[in-house]
C-alpha atoms as a printed R data frame, in Angstrom:
    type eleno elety resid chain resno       x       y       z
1   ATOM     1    CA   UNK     A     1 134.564 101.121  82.834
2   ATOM     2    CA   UNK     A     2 131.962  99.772  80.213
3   ATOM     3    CA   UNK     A     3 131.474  96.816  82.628
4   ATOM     4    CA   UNK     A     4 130.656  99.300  85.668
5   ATOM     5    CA   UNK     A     5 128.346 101.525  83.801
6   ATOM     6    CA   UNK     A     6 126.649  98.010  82.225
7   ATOM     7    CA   UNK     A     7 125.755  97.122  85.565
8   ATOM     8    CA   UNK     A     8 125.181 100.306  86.931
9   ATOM     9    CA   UNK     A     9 122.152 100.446  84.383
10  ATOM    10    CA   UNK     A    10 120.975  96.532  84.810
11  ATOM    11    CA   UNK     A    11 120.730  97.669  88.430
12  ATOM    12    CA   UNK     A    12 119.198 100.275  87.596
13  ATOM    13    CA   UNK     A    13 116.485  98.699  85.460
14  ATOM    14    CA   UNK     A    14 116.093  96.123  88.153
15  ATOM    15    CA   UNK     A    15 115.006  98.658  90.383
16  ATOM    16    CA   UNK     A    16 112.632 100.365  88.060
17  ATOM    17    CA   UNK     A    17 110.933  97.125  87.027
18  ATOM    18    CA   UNK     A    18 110.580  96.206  90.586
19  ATOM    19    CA   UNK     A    19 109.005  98.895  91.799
20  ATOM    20    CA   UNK     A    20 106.897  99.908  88.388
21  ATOM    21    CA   UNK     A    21 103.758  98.331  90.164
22  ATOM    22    CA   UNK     A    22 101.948 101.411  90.868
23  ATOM    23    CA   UNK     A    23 101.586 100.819  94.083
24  ATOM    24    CA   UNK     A    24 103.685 103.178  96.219
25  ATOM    25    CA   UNK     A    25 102.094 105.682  93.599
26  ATOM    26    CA   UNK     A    26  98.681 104.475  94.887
27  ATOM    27    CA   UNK     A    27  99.600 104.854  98.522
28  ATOM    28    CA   UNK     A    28 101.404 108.684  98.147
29  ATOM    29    CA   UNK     A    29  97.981 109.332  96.451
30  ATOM    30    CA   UNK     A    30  95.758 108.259  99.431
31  ATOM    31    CA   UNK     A    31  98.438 110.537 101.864
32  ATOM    32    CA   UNK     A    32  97.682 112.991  99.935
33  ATOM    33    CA   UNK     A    33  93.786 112.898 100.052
34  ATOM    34    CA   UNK     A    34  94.048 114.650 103.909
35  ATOM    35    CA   UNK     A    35  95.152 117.849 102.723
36  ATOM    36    CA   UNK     A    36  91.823 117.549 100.411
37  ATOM    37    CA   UNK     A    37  89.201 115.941 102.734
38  ATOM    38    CA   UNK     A    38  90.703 116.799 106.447
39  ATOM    39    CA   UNK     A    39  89.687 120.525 105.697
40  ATOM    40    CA   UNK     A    40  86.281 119.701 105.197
41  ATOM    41    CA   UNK     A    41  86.098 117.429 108.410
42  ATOM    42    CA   UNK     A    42  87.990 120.320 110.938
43  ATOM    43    CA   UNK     A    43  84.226 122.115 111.113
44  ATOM    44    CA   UNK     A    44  82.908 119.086 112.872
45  ATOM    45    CA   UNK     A    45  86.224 117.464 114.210
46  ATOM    46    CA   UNK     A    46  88.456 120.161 114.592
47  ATOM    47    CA   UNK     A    47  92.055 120.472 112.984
48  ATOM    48    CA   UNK     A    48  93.764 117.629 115.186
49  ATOM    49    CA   UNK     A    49  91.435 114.901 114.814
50  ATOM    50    CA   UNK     A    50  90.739 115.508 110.881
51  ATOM    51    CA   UNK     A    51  93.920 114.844 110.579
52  ATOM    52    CA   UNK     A    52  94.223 111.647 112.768
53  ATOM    53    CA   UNK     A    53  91.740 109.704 111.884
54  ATOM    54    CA   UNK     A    54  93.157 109.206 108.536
55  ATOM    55    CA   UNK     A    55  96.229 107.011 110.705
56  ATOM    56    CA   UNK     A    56  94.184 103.692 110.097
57  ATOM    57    CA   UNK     A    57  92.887 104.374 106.494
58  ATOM    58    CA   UNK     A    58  97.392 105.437 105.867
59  ATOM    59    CA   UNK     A    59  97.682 101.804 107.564
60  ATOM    60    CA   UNK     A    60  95.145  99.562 105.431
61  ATOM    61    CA   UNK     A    61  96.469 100.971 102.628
62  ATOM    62    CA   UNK     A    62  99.813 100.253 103.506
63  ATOM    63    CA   UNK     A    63  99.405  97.073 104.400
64  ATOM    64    CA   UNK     A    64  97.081  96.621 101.594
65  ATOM    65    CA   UNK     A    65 100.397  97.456  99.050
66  ATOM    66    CA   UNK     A    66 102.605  95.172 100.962
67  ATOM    67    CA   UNK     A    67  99.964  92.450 100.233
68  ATOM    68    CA   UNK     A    68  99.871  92.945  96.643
69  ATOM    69    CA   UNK     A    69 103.651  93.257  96.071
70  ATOM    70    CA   UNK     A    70 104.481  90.619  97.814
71  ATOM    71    CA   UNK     A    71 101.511  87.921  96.730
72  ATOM    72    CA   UNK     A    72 100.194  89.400  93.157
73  ATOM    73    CA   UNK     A    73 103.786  91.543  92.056
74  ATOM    74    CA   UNK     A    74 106.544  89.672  93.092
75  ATOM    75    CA   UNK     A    75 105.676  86.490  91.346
76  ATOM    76    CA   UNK     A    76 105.223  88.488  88.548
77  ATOM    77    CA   UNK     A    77 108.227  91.008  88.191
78  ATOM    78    CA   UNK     A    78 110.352  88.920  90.745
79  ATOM    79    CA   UNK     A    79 111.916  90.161  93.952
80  ATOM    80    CA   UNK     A    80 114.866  92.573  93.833
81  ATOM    81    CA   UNK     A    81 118.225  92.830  96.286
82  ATOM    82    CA   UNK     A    82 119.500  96.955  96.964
83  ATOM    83    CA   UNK     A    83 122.648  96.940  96.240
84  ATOM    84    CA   UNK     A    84 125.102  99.167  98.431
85  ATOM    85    CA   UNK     A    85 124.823 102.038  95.330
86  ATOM    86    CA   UNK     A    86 120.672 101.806  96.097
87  ATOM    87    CA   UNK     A    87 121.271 101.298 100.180
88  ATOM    88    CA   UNK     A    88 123.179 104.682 100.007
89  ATOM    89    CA   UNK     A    89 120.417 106.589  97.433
90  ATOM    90    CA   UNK     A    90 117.584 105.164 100.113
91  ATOM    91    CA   UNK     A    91 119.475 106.340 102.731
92  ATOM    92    CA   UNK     A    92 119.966 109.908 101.333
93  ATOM    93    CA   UNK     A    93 116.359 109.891 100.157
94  ATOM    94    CA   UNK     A    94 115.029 108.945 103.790
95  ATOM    95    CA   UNK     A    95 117.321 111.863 105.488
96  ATOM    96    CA   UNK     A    96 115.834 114.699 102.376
97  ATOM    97    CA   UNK     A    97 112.138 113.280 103.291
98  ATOM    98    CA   UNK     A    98 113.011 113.669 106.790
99  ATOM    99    CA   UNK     A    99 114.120 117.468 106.318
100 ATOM   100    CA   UNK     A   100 111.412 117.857 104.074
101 ATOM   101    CA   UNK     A   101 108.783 116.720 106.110
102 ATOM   102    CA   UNK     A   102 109.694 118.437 109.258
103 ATOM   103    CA   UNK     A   103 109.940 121.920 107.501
104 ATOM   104    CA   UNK     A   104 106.750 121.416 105.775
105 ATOM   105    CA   UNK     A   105 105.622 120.937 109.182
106 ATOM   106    CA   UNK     A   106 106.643 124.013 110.735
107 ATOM   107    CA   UNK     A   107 105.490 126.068 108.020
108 ATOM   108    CA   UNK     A   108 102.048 124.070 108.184
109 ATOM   109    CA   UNK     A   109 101.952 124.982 111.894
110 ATOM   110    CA   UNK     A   110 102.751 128.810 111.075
111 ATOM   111    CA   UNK     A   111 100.301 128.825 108.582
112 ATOM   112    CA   UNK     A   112  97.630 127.903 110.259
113 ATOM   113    CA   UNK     A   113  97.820 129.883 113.333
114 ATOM   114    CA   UNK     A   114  98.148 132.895 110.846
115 ATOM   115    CA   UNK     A   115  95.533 131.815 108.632
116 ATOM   116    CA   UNK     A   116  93.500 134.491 107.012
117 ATOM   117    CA   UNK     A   117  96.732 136.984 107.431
118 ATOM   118    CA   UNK     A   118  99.388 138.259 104.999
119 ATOM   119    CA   UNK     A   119 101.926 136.360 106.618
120 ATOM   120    CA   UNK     A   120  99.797 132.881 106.826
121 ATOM   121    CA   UNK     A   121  99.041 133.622 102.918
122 ATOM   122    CA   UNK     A   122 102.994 134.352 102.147
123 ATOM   123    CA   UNK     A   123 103.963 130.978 103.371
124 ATOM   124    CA   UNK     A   124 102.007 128.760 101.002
125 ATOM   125    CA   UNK     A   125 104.306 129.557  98.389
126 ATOM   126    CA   UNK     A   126 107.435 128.029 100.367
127 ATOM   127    CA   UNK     A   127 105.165 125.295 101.072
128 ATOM   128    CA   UNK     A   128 104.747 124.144  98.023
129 ATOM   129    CA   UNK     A   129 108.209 124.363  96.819
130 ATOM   130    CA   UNK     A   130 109.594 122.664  99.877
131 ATOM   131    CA   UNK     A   131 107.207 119.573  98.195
132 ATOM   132    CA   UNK     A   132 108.116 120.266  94.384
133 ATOM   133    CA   UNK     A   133 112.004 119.932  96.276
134 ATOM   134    CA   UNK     A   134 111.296 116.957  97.923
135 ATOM   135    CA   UNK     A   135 109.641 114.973  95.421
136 ATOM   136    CA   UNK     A   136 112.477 116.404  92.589
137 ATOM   137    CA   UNK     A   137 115.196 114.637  94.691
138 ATOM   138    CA   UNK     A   138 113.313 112.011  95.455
139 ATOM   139    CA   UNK     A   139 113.037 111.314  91.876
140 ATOM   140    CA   UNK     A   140 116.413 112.056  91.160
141 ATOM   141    CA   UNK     A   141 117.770 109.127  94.104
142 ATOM   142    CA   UNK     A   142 115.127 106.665  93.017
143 ATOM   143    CA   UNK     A   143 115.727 107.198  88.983
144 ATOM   144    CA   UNK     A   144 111.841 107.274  88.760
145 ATOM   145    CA   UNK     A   145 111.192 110.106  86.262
146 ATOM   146    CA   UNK     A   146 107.021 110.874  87.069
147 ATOM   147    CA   UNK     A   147 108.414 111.949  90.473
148 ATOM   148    CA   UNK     A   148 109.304 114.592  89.237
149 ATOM   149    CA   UNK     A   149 105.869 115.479  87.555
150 ATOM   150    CA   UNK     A   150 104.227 114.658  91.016
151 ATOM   151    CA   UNK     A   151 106.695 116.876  93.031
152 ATOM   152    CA   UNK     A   152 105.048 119.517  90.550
153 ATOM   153    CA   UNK     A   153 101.252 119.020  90.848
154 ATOM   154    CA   UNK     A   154 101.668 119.178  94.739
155 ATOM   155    CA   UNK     A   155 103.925 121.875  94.956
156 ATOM   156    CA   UNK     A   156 101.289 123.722  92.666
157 ATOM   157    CA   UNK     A   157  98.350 122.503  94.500
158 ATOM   158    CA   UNK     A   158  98.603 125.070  97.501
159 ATOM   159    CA   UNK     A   159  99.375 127.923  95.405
160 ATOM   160    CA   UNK     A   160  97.049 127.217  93.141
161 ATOM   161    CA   UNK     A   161  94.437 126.100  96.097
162 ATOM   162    CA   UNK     A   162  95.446 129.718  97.271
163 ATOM   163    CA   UNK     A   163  94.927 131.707  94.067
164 ATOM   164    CA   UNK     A   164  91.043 129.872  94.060
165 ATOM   165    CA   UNK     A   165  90.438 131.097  97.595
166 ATOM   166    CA   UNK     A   166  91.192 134.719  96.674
167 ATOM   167    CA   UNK     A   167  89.465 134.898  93.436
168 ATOM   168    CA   UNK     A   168  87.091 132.758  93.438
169 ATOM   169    CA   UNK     A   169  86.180 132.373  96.996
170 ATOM   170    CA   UNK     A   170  86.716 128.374  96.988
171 ATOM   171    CA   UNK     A   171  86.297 126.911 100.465
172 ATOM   172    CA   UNK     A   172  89.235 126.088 102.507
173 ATOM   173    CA   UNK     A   173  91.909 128.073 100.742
174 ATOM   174    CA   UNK     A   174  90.742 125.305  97.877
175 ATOM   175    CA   UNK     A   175  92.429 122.875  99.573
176 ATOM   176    CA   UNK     A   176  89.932 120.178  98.272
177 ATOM   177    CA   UNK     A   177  89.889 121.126  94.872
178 ATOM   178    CA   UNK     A   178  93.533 121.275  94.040
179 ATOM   179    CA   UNK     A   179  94.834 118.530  96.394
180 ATOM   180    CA   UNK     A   180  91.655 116.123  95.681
181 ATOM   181    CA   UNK     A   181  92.395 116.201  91.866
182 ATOM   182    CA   UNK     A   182  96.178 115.981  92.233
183 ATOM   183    CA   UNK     A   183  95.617 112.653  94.655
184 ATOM   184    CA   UNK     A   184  92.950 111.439  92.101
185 ATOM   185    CA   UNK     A   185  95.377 111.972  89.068
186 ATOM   186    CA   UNK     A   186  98.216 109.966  90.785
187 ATOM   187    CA   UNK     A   187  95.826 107.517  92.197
188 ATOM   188    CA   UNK     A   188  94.513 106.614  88.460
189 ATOM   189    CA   UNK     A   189  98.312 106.310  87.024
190 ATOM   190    CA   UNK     A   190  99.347 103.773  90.314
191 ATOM   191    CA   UNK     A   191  96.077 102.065  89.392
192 ATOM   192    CA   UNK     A   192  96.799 102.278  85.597
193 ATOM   193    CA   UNK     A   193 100.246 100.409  86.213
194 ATOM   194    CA   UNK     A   194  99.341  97.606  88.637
195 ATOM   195    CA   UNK     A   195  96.585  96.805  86.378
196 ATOM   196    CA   UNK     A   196  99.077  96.687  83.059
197 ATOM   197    CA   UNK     A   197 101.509  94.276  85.472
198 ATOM   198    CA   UNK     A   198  98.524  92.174  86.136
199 ATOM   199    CA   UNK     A   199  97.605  91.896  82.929
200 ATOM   200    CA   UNK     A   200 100.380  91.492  80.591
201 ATOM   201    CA   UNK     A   201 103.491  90.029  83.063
202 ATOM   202    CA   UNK     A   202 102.850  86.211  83.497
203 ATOM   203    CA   UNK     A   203 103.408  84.972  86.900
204 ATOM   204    CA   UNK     A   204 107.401  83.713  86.860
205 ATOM   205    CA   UNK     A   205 108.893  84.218  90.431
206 ATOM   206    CA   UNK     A   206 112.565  85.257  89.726
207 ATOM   207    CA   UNK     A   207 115.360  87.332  91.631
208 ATOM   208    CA   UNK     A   208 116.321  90.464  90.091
209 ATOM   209    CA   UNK     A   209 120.054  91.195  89.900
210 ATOM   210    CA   UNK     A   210 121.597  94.284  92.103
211 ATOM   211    CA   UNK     A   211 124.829  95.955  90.710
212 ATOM   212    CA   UNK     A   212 126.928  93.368  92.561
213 ATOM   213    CA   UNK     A   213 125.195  90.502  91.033
């Protein structure tokens, strides 16, 4: 029983070490910056195309963070094999995102052909706690704790966005405000980790153990 629960938290550890790079933090941060900036582009591009022509900034960036782990990261913190305990977590995470995503969508849709209304208004409170769920289990099937802490600033970020458009008559339901700072904070901490595994792990290429090592 010790033995299982030894390598339960190896594994564990492996997984946290290997993916402590800051990176995927850096990329959720930049997906988040279009709920800040697409607002102020729908005037001049209207609400589809502010939205799409973030597709090939998502895709740098992705392939920007694939880059890094793979030529900077990995020789650093070493590469890292799931496990079937971390194939099923990844699994369950992908199917919650899935959900989570789609209903976020429908309520997005809702919203903003009732924009302006008591009913669009009454959504943004589910919206927001359909992405404080999300991000909770995420964190909870990945074992990274500041998912949780993210799940809350962007659950908070439309209500809050919300409670700035009524009272204080900030553009675009605040949108920009709330979301830009909550993308800048996460941002900084992705940037503030890659930077500390650039600095202080020396370059070692090794293979991290999975439970079944």
């Amino acid at each position: 029983m010790s033995e299982t629960i030894s390598l339960k938290q190896i594994e564990k550890k492996a997984f946290k070490t290997s993916h402590g790079d800051g990176l995927w933090d850096i990329l959720l941060g930049c997906l988040l910056l279009m709920f800040a900036v697409a607002p102020l582009l729908s005037a001049s591009l209207g609400d589809f195309w502010s939205s799409v022509v973030f597709l090939p900034f998502w895709g740098a960036v992705y392939l920007a963070v694939r880059l890094l782990r793979t030529r900077v990261v990995a020789p650093r913190v070493g590469t890292f094999k799931i496990g079937r305990t971390r194939k099923a977590k990844l699994r369950k995470f992908s199917i919650v995102m899935l959900v989570a995503n789609l209903v976020a969508l429908i309520l997005g849709i809702v919203a903003a052909k009732n924009v302006g209304s008591a009913s669009g208004r009454a959504i943004v409170p589910f919206t927001g706690l359909i992405f404080l769920v999300g991000c909770s289990v995420a964190a909870g099937l990945l074992d990274l704790p500041r998912l949780y802490v993210y799940g809350l600033m962007i659950g908070l970020s439309p209500i809050v966005g919300e409670w700035l458009w009524v009272n204080h008559k900030a553009s675009h339901h605040g949108f920009p405000v709330t979301f830009g700072l909550t993308a800048a904070v996460i941002i900084v901490v992705g940037l503030v980790l890659f930077i500390r595994i650039v600095r202080v792990a020396p370059v070692s290429a090794h293979e991290l153990p999975t439970e079944e090592a």
